[in-house]
Structure formats: structure tokens, C-alpha cells
C-alpha positions in Angstrom: -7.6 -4.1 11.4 -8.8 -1.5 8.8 -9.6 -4.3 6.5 -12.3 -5.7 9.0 -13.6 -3.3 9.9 -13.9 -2.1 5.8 -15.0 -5.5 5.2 -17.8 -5.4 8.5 -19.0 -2.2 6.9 -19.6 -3.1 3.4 -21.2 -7.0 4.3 -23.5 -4.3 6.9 -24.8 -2.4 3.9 -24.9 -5.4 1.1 -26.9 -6.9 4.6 -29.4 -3.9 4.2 -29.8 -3.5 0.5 -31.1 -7.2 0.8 -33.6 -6.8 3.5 -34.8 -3.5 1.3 -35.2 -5.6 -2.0 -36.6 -8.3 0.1 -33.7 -11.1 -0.7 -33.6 -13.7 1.0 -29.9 -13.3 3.5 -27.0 -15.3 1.0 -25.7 -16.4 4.4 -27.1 -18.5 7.4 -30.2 -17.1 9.3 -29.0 -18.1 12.9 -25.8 -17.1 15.1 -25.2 -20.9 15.1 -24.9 -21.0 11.3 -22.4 -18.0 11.2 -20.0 -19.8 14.0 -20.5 -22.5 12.1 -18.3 -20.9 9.0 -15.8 -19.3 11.4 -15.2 -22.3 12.8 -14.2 -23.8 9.1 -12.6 -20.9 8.3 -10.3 -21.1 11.8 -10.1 -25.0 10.7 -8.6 -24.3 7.3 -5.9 -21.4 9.0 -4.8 -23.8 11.5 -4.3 -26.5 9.2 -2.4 -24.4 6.7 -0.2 -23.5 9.7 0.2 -27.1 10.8 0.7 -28.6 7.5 2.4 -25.5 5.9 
């Protein structure tokens, strides 16, 4: 648990050094987007389960 919430924290503050140098986000803009790569990332855990 410590490393998400470690990991939460420091994608937070890389999240507000972009906004303050005015980057555009390296990650998608919408909610949809982000489920979007959990989804493949809960895709490629199942499948390493299923297919070992």
C-alpha cells in the first residue's frame, strides 16, 4: 500500500511541476483516457495469471 500511495504522491507533484512549466499532461486529458490504461494494465495482470 505504501508504494501507491508513494507512487500517487510523486505522479501528484510531477502533475504540478507540468501545469507550472506549462507542459502539456504526458498522460490522457479525460477520466475516460486514464480508465482506459487501467483497464490494459488489469488486462495484461489477468492474462499473466491465466496464461502464467
Amino acid at each position: 500500500m505504501r508504494e501507491v500511495i508513494m507512487t500517487t504522491l510523486a505522479g501528484f507533484l510531477i502533475g504540478v511541476l507540468f501545469a507550472k512549466l506549462k507542459l502539456p499532461v504526458p498522460a490522457p486529458p479525460t477520466l475516460a483516457g486514464v480508465m482506459g490504461i487501467v483497464g490494459l494494465f488489469l488486462g495484461y495482470v489477468a492474462a499473466a495469471k491465466y496464461f502464467g
